[in-house]
LUMNUSE-335442 format. One record per residue (C-alpha): residue in one letter; y, z, x negated. Coordinates in pm, whole numbers, padded with zeros to 5 digits, always signed. Layout:
BEGIN
AYZX/...
REM end
This chain:
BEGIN
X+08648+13458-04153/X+08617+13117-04299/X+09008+13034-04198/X+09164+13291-04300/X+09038+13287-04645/X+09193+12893-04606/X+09511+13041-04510/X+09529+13249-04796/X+09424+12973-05044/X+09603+12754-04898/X+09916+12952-04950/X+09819+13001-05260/X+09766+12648-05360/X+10068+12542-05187/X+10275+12833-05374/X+10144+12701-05752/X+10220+12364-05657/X+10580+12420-05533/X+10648+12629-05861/X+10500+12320-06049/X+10725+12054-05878/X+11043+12297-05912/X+11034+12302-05512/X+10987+12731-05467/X+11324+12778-05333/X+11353+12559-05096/X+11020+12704-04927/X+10845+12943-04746/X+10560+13123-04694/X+10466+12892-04347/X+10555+12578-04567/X+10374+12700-04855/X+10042+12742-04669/X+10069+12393-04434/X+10127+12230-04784/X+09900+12376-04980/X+09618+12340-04664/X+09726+11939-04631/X+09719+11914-05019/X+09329+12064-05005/X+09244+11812-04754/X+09369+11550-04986/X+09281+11659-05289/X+08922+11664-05198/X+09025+11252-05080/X+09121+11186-05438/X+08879+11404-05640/X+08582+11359-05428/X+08522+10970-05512/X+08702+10931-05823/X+08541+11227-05988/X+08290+11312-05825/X+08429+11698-05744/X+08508+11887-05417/X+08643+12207-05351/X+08644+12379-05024/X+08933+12643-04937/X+08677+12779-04632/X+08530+12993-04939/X+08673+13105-05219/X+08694+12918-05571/X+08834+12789-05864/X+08754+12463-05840/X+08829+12454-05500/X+09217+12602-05557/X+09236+12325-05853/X+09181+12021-05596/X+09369+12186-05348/X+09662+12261-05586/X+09646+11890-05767/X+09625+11753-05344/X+09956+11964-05308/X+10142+11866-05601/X+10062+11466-05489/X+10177+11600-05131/X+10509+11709-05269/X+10556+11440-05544/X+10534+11195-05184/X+10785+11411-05012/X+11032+11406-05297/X+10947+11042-05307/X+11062+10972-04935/X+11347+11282-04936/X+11513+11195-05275/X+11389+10827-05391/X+11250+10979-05707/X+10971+11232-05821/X+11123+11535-05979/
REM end
Protein backbone atom coordinates (compact mmCIF):
# COMPACT_ATOMS: atom_id res chain seq x y z
CA UNK A 1 0.00 0.00 0.00
CA UNK A 2 2.96 2.04 0.96
CA UNK A 3 3.84 2.71 -3.01
CA UNK A 4 1.03 3.55 -4.23
CA UNK A 5 0.28 6.23 -1.85
CA UNK A 6 4.12 7.39 -3.25
CA UNK A 7 2.78 7.27 -6.63
CA UNK A 8 0.05 9.41 -5.89
CA UNK A 9 2.17 11.96 -3.92
CA UNK A 10 4.57 11.81 -5.99
CA UNK A 11 2.39 12.89 -8.83
CA UNK A 12 1.19 15.23 -6.87
CA UNK A 13 4.39 16.81 -5.86
CA UNK A 14 5.71 16.57 -9.23
CA UNK A 15 2.33 18.27 -10.65
CA UNK A 16 2.74 21.56 -8.05
CA UNK A 17 6.20 21.78 -8.93
CA UNK A 18 5.80 21.79 -12.76
CA UNK A 19 2.94 24.47 -12.34
CA UNK A 20 5.55 26.42 -10.16
CA UNK A 21 8.44 26.32 -12.74
CA UNK A 22 5.87 27.14 -15.71
CA UNK A 23 6.81 23.48 -17.02
CA UNK A 24 2.78 21.85 -16.94
CA UNK A 25 2.50 21.71 -20.59
CA UNK A 26 5.20 20.21 -21.58
CA UNK A 27 4.36 17.16 -19.13
CA UNK A 28 2.57 14.32 -18.24
CA UNK A 29 1.07 12.41 -15.83
CA UNK A 30 4.20 9.51 -16.06
CA UNK A 31 6.67 12.59 -15.98
CA UNK A 32 4.85 14.25 -13.33
CA UNK A 33 5.06 11.30 -10.90
CA UNK A 34 9.00 10.13 -11.81
CA UNK A 35 9.69 13.90 -11.05
CA UNK A 36 7.89 14.51 -8.32
CA UNK A 37 9.15 10.77 -6.76
CA UNK A 38 13.06 11.83 -7.70
CA UNK A 39 12.35 15.37 -6.27
CA UNK A 40 11.10 13.50 -2.74
CA UNK A 41 14.20 11.56 -2.71
CA UNK A 42 16.11 14.74 -2.94
CA UNK A 43 14.34 16.90 -1.11
CA UNK A 44 14.68 14.82 1.93
CA UNK A 45 18.92 15.12 0.74
CA UNK A 46 18.63 18.85 1.13
CA UNK A 47 16.13 19.29 4.00
CA UNK A 48 17.22 16.45 6.06
CA UNK A 49 20.80 17.95 7.10
CA UNK A 50 20.33 21.49 6.52
CA UNK A 51 17.13 21.69 8.47
CA UNK A 52 16.82 19.13 10.20
CA UNK A 53 13.23 17.94 8.44
CA UNK A 54 12.17 14.79 6.47
CA UNK A 55 9.17 13.88 4.83
CA UNK A 56 8.31 10.51 3.59
CA UNK A 57 5.84 10.08 0.46
CA UNK A 58 5.39 6.10 1.73
CA UNK A 59 2.62 7.83 4.08
CA UNK A 60 0.79 10.58 3.67
CA UNK A 61 1.72 14.30 4.79
CA UNK A 62 2.19 17.75 4.56
CA UNK A 63 5.44 18.06 5.38
CA UNK A 64 6.33 15.28 3.49
CA UNK A 65 4.58 16.79 -0.01
CA UNK A 66 6.53 20.21 0.98
CA UNK A 67 10.13 18.44 0.73
CA UNK A 68 9.06 16.45 -1.96
CA UNK A 69 7.62 19.45 -3.91
CA UNK A 70 10.78 21.94 -2.95
CA UNK A 71 13.15 18.37 -4.17
CA UNK A 72 11.06 18.69 -7.50
CA UNK A 73 11.19 22.23 -8.17
CA UNK A 74 15.38 21.92 -7.62
CA UNK A 75 14.92 18.76 -10.01
CA UNK A 76 13.37 20.90 -12.69
CA UNK A 77 15.28 24.21 -12.04
CA UNK A 78 18.55 21.48 -12.98
CA UNK A 79 16.77 20.27 -16.03
CA UNK A 80 16.01 23.73 -17.34
CA UNK A 81 19.55 24.42 -16.34
CA UNK A 82 21.09 21.63 -18.69
CA UNK A 83 17.96 21.88 -21.50
CA UNK A 84 17.90 25.74 -21.82
CA UNK A 85 21.22 27.25 -20.09
CA UNK A 86 19.03 29.25 -17.75
CA UNK A 87 16.43 28.68 -14.85
CA UNK A 88 13.04 29.90 -15.86
Amino acid sequence: MGWIIALIVGGLAGWLASLLMNRDASMGVVLNIVVGCVGSVIGNLIAGPLLGISGSVQEFSIRGLIVAVIGAVVLLGIVNLIQRGRVR
